[in-house]
C-alpha positions as CSV (number, residue, x, y, z in Angstrom):
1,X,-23.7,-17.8,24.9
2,X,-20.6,-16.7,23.5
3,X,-17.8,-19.1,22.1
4,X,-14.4,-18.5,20.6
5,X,-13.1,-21.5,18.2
6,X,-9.5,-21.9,16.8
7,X,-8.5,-22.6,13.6
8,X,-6.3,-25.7,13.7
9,X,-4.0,-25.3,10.8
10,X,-1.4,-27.8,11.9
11,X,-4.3,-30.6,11.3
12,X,-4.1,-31.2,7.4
13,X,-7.6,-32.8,7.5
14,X,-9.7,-32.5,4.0
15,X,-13.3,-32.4,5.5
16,X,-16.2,-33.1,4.2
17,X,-19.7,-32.8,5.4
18,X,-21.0,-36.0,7.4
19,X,-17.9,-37.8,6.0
20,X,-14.7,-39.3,8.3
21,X,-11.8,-36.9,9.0
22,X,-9.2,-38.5,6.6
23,X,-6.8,-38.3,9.3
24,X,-5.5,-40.4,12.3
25,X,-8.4,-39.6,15.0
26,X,-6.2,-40.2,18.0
27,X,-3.2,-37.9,16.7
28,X,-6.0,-35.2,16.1
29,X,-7.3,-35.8,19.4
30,X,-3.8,-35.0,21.1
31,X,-3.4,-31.5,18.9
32,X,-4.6,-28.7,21.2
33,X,-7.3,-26.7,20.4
34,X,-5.8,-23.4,21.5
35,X,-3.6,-23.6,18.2
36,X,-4.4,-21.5,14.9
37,X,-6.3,-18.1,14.8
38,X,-9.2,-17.0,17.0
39,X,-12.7,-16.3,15.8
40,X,-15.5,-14.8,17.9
41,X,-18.6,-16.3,17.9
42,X,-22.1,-15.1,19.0
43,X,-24.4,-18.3,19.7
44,X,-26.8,-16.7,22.1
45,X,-30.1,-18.1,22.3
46,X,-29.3,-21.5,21.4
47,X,-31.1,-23.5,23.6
48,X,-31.6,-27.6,23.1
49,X,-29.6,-29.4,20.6
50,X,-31.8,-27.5,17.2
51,X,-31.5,-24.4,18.8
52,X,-27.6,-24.5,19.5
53,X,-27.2,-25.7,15.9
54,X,-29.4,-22.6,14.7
55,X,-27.6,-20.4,16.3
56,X,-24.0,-21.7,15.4
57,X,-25.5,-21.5,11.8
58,X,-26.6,-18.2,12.1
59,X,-23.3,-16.8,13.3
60,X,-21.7,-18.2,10.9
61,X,-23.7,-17.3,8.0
62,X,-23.6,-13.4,9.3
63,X,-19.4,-14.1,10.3
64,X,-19.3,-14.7,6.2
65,X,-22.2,-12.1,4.9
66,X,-20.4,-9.2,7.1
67,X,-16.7,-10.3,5.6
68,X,-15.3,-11.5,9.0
69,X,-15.2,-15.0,7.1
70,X,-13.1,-13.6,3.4
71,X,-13.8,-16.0,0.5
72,X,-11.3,-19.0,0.6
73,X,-10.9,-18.6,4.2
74,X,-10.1,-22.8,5.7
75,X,-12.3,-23.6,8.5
76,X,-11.8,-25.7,10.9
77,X,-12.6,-29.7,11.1
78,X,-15.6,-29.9,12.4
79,X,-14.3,-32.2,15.4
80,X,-11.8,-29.1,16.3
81,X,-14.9,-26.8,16.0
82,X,-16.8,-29.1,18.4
83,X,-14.0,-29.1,20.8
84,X,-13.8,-25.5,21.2
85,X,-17.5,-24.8,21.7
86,X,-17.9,-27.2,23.5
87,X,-20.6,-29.0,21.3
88,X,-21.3,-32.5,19.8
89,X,-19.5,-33.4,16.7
90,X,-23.2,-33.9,14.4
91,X,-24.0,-30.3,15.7
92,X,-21.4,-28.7,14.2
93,X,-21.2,-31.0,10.7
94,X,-25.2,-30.1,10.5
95,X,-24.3,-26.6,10.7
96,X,-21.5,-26.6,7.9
97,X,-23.5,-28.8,5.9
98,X,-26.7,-26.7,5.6
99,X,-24.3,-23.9,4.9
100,X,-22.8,-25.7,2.4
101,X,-26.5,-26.4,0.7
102,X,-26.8,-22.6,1.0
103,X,-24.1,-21.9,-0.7
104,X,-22.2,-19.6,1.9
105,X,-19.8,-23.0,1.9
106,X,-18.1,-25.8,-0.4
107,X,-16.6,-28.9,1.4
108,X,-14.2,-31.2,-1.1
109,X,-12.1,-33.9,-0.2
110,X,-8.9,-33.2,0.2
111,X,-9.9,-29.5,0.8
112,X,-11.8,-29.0,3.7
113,X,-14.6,-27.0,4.4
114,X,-14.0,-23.3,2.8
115,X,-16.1,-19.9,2.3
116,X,-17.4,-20.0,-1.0
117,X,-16.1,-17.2,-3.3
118,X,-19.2,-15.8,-4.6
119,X,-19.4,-12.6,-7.7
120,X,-19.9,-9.1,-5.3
121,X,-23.6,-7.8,-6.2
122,X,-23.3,-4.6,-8.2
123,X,-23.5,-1.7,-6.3
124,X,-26.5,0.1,-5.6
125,X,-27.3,4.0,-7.1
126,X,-27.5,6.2,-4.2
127,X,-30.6,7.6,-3.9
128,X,-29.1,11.1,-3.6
129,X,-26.5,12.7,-4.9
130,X,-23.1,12.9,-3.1
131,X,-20.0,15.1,-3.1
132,X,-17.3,13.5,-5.2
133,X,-14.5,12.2,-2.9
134,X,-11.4,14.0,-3.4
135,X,-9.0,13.4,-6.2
136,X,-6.1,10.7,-5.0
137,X,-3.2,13.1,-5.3
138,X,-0.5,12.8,-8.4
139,X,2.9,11.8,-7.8
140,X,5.2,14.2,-9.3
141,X,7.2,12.3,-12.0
142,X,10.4,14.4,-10.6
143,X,10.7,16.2,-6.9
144,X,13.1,18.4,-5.8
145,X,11.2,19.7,-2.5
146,X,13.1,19.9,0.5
147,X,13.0,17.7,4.1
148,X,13.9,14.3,2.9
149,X,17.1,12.5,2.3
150,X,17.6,9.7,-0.5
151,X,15.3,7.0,1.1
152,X,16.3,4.6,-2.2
153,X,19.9,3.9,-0.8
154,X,18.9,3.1,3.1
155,X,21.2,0.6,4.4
156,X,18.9,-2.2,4.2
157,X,22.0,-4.8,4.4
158,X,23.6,-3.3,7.0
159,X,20.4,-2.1,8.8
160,X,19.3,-6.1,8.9
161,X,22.6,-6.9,10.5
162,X,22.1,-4.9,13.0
163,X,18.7,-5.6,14.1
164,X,19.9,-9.6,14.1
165,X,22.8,-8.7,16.2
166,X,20.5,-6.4,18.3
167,X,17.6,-9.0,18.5
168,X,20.2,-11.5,19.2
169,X,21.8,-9.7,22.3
170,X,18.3,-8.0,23.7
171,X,17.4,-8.4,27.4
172,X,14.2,-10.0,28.3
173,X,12.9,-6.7,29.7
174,X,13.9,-4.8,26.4
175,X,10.8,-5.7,25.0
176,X,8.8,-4.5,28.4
177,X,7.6,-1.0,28.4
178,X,11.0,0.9,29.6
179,X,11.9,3.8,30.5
180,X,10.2,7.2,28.8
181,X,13.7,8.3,28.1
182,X,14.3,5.3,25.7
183,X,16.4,2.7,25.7
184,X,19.8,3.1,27.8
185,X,21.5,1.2,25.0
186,X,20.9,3.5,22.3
187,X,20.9,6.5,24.8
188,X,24.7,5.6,25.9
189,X,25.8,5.3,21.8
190,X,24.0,8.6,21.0
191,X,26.1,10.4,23.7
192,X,29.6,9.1,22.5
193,X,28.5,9.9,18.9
194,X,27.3,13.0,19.1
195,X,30.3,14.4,22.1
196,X,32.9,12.6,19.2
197,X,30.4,13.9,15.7
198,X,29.1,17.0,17.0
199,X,30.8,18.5,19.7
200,X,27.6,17.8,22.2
201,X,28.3,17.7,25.8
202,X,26.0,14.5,26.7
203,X,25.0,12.5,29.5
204,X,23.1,9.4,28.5
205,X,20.8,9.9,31.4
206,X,20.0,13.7,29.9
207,X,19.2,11.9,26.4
208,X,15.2,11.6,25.9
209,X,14.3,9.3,22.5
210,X,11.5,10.2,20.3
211,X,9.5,9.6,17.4
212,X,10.9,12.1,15.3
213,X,11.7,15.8,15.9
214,X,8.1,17.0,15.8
215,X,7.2,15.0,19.0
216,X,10.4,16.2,20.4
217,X,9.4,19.8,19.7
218,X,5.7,19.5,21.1
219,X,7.3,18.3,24.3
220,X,9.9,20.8,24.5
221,X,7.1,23.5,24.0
222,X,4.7,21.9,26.3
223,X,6.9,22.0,29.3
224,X,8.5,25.4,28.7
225,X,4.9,26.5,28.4
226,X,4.0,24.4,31.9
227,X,7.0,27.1,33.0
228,X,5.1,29.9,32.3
229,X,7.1,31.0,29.2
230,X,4.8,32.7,26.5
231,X,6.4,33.4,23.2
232,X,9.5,31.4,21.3
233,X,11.6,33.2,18.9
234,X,12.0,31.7,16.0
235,X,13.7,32.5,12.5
236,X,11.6,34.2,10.3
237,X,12.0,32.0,7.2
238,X,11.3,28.2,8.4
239,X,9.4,25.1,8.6
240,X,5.6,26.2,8.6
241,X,5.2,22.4,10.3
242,X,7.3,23.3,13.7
243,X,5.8,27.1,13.8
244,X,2.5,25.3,14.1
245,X,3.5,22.7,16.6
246,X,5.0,25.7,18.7
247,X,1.8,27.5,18.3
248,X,-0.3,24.5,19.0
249,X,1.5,24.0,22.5
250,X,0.5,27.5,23.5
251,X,3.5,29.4,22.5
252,X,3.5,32.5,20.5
253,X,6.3,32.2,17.9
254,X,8.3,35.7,17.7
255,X,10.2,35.8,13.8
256,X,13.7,36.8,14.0
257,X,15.0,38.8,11.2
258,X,17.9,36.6,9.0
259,X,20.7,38.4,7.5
260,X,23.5,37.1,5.6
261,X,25.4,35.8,9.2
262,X,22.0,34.1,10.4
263,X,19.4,34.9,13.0
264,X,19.2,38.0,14.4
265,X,19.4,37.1,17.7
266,X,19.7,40.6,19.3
267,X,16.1,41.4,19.0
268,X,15.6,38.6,21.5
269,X,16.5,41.5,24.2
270,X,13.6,43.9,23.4
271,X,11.2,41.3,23.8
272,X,9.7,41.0,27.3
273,X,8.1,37.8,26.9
274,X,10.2,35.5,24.7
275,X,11.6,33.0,27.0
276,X,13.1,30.4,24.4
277,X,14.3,30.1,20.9
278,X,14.4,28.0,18.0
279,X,17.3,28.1,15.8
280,X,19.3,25.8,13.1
281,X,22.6,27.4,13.5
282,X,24.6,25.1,11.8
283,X,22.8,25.3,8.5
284,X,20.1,27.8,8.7
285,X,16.8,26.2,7.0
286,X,15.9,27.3,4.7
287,X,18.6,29.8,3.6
288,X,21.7,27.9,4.5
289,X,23.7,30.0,6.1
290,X,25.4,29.5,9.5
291,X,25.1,31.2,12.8
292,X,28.0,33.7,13.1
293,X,29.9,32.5,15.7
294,X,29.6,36.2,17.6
295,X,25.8,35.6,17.7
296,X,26.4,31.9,19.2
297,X,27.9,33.3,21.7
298,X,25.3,36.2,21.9
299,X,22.4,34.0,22.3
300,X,24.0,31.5,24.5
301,X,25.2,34.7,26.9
302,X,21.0,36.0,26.1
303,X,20.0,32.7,27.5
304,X,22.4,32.8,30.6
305,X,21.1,36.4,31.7
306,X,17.6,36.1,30.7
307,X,16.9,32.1,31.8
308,X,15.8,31.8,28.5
309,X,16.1,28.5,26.6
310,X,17.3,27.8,23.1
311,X,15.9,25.0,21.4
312,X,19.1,23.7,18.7
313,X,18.0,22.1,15.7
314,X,20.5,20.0,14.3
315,X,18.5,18.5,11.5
316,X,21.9,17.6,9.3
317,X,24.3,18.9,10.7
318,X,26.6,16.1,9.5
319,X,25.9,17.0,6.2
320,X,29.0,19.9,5.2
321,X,31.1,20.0,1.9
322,X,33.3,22.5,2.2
323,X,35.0,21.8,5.9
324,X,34.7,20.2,9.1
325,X,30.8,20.3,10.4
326,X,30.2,23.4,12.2
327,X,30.3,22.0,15.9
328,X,27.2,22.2,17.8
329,X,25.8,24.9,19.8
330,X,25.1,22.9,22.6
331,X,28.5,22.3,23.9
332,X,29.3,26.1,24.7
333,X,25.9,26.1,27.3
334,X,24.6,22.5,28.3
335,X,22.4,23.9,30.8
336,X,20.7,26.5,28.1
337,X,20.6,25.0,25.0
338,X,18.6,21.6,24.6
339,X,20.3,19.5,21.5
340,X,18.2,18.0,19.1
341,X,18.9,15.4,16.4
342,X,17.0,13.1,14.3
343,X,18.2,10.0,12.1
344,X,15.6,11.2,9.3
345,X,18.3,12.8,7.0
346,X,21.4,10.7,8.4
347,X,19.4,7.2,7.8
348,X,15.4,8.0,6.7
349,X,12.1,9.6,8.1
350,X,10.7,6.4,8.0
351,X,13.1,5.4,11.0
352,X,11.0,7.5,13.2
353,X,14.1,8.0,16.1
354,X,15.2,11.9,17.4
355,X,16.7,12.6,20.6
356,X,16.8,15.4,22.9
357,X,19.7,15.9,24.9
358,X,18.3,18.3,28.1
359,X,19.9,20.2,30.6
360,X,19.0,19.3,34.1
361,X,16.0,21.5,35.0
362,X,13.9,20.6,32.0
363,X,14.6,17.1,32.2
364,X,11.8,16.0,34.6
365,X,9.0,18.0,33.3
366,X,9.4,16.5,29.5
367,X,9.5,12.5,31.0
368,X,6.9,14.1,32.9
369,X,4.6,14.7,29.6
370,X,6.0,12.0,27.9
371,X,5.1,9.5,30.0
372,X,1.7,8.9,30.3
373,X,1.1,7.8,26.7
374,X,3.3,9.1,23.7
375,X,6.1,6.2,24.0
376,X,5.3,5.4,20.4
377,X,8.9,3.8,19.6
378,X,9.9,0.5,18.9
379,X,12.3,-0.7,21.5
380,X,13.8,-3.6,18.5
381,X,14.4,0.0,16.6
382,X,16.2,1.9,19.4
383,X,18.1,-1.3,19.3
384,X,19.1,-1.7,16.2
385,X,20.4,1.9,16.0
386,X,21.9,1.5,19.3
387,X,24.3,-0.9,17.4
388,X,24.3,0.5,14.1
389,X,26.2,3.3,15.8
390,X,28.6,1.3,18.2
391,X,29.7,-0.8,15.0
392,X,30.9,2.2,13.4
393,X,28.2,1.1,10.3
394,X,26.3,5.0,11.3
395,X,29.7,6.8,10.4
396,X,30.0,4.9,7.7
397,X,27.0,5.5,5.8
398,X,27.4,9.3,7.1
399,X,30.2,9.2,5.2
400,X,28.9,7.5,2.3
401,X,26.2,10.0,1.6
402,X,28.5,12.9,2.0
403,X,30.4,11.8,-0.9
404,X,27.2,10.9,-2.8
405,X,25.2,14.5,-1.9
406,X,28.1,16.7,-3.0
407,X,28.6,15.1,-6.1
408,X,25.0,16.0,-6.8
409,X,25.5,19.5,-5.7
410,X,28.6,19.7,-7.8
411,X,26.4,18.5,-10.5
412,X,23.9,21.0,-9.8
413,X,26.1,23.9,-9.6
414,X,27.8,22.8,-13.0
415,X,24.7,22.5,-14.7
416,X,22.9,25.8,-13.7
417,X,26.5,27.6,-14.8
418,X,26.4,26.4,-18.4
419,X,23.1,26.4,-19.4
420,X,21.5,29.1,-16.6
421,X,24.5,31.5,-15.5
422,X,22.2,34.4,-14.6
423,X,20.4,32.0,-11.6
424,X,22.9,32.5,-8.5
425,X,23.0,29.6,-6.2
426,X,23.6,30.0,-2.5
427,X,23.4,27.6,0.1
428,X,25.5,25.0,-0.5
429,X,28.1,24.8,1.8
430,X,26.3,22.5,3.7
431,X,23.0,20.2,3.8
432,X,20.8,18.6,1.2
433,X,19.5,21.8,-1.0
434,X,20.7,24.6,-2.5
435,X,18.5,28.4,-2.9
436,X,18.3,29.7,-6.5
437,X,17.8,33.3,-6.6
438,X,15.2,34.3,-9.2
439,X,14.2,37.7,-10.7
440,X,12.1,39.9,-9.1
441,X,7.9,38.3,-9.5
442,X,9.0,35.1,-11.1
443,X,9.0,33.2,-8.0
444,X,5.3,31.7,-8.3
445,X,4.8,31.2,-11.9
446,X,8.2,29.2,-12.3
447,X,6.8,26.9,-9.3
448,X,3.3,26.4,-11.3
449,X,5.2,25.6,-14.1
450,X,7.5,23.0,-12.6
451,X,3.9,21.6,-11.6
452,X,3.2,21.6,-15.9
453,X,6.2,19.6,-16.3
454,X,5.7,17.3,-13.0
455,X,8.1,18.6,-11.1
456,X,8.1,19.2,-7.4
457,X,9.5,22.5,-6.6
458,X,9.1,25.1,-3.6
459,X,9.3,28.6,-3.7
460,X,11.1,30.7,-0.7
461,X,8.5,32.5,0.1
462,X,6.3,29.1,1.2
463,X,8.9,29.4,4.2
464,X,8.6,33.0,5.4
465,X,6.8,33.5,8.4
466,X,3.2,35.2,8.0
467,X,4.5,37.7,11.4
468,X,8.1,38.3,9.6
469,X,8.4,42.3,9.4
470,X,8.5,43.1,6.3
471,X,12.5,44.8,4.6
472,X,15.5,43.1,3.4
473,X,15.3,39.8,1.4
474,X,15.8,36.6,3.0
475,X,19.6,35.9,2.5
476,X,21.0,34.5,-0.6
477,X,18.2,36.3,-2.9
478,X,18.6,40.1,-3.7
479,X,14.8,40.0,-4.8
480,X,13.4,38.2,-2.0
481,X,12.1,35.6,-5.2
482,X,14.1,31.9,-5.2
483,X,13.6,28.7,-5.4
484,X,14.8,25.7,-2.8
485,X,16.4,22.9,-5.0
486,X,16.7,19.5,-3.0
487,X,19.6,17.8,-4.5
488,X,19.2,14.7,-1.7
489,X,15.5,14.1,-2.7
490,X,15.5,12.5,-5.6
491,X,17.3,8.2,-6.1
492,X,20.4,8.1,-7.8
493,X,18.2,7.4,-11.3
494,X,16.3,10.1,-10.9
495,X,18.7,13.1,-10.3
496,X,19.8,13.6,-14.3
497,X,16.2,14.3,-15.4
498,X,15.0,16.4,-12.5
499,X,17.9,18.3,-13.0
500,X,17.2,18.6,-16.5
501,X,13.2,19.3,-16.2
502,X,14.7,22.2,-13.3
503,X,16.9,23.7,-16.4
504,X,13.6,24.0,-18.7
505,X,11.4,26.1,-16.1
506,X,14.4,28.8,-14.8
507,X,12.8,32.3,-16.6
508,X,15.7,33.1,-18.8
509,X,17.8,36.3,-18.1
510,X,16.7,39.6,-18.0
């Protein structure tokens, strides 16, 4: 016999074993027993009125040995108890009370009937030996690694507002499981911001939410795959993460050679089996330079001739110092070039919301994947976001960290010129980090000694491709060594002595 029994916390009744609830029994009477928290219990094998209580002590005493039952933990009158089960009153106080003479329970006026908190039994010495668990990994006391934006100034205030006001104004069937393209209230303010921010040509029924770009990228690459494309060109110096996601879907990532104007998008020609490519043309990661505009328009002409498709990623592309945002690919080919954007450097990673904005053929084959099971958003969030952008607070904030990022950069630049004019810093026209050039064979020992001091650092080479052909230097390095500085990482605090720790690990001129 199985029972479940509800702990009544609305019922303020101190109990004690065998003595009157100290309460109004008809008032108690009318509280329902379906309120509080559920507890399974197991009283198989009660049989008779001794054998019920047996059991119901037994369960009990293993619901507290096994830690179902924590110390401290209120149960419930034992009239309540009775209710739920289904037993008589004495059963259930002849239970608590032996428990209680056990010492698994205390009962006090005025306190009810509680777990005892008893001293944990030391633990036992294995009897063999066992492999040390690994070492809990040490927080750097300054990082300047690349991929995340400020998280320490996150609109919280304004973020809250919007999530009332979303909450507030949310259909009953928002919170039901919706469509797989997300919901059509964040999809409708994604395509006005991004056709007014970033030059994207964008239906709202052609926008597909996600939980971040990664997910975005394994669907992309599932479905081109399900298409029977085989290889994706991608830049040769890049994320390691989204190479593996592309390999894991079954696609063979191709490098492209960068140059000082971008990819090399010519070589996509002479390869028979590259049928899409991944690119960051408006601030090449992790080089930081732009796509030429003559090889926008060669890959987008590529695509056109070949039905290839290239994959945009706009990872912060709102994010430019020295002029207007370089508009996005996507508007000079909709129907070859899939859009994709993120909120993780605009707002935070922790938001967990990318879109994709598809052309027409590829549309039903990624819902098609996405469907059966990797919703994984939060329709309150898509909400939220939804209305953090049709308030104008998105821009805002945008604009905010502009400001804030380019003063850091500024104070970057300044610093490395008076106290480290040989390093040459490239890369920051646009984005959240800048490339220091190093000399020749420096690259790895300056990154293990930024590990000495506690500060996070990553060298350029982390980023090249293991397939890259082997010749000229990644751009903005002469000697192929450098280092990637993320001026956005670090809170406001923070900045003045990362910066400084950077300054005491550069190798000193030549």
């Amino acid at each position: 016999m199985e029972r479940t029994w509800a702990i009544d916390d609305a019922v303020r009744a101190a109990v004690a074993v065998g003595a009157p609830v100290p309460v109004d029994t008809d008032a108690a009477a009318d509280v329902p027993a379906v309120l509080g928290a559920d507890l399974h219990l197991d009283l198989a094998g009660g049989a008779g009125a001794r054998g019920v209580r047996a059991a119901l002590t037994r369960s009990l005493r293993e619901a507290v040995r096994s830690g179902r039952l924590a110390p401290g933990t209120r149960l419930p009158p034992s009239r309540s108890l009775a209710a739920d089960l289904g037993l008589a009153r004495n059963t259930v106080a002849d239970a608590y009370g032996e428990l209680v003479a056990e010492g698994w329970l205390t009962a006090r006026q005025g306190s009810g009937t509680r777990v005892a908190r008893r001293t944990a039994p030391a633990p036992r010495r294995p009897a063999a030996r066992r492999a040390a668990p690994p070492p809990t990994p040490v927080r750097p006391l300054h990082d300047l690694r690349p991929g995340a934006a400020d998280v320490s100034v996150f609109p919280r205030a304004a973020w809250l507002t919007a999530v009332r006001r979303a909450l507030a104004a949310a259909p009953h069937e928002a919170f039901g499981y919706g469509d797989g393209r997300g919901r059509p209230e964040l999809r409708t303010a994604l395509a006005g911001y991004l056709a007014r921010a970033r030059g994207v040509r964008a239906d709202p029924e052609r926008i597909v939410v996600c939980a971040g770009f990664t997910q975005g990228l394994a669907l992309l690459g599932r479905a081109l795959r399900r298409r029977g494309v085989r290889e994706m060109g991608v830049e040769s110096h890049g994320l390691w993460v989204h190479h593996g996601i592309v390999a894991d879907t079954g696609l063979r990532p191709r490098p492209m050679t960068l140059d000082h104007s971008g990819a090399v998008v010519a070589e996509l020609d002479a390869w028979r089996d590259v049928g899409a490519a991944l690119l960051t043309p408006a601030h090449q990661f992790p080089t930081g330079v732009a796509l030429h505009p003559d090889r926008r328009a060669a890959v987008v002409a590529w695509a056109a001739r070949t039905g290839g498709v290239v994959v945009e990623d706009d990872y912060d592309g709102e994010f430019r110092y020295d002029r207007q945002p370089v508009g996005a690919l996507q508007g000079l080919a909709p129907e070859h070039v899939v859009y994709c954007g993120t909120a993780s450097k605009a707002l935070a990673p922790g938001v967990r919301l990318a879109w994709l904005v598809l052309p027409d053929h590829l549309l039903g084959d990624v819902l098609e994947l996405k469907r059966p099971g990797e919703y994984g958003l939060s329709a309150l969030d898509q909400l939220a976001l939804a209305e953090f952008i049709e308030t104008g607070a998105y821009d805002r904030h945008v604009r905010s960290m502009r400001l804030r990022y380019r003063r850091r950069r500024d104070q970057l630049v300044s610093a490395l010129a008076e106290h480290a004019p040989h390093v040459r810093v490239t890369g920051i026209a646009a984005g959240l980090h800048a490339v220091l050039e190093l000399p020749q064979g420096t690259e790895r020992t300056t990154v293990q000694a930024a590990a000495w001091q506690s500060l996070a650092l990553e060298g350029l080479g982390r980023f090249r491709h293991p397939a890259a052909p082997a010749g000229a230097p990644a751009p903005g390095t002469s000697t192929g060594d450098g280092l990637l500085v993320a001026y956005g990482t670090p809170p406001e605090h923070a900045f003045s002595g990362a910066l400084e720790a950077l300054l005491s690990v550069l190798p000193p001129a030549e």
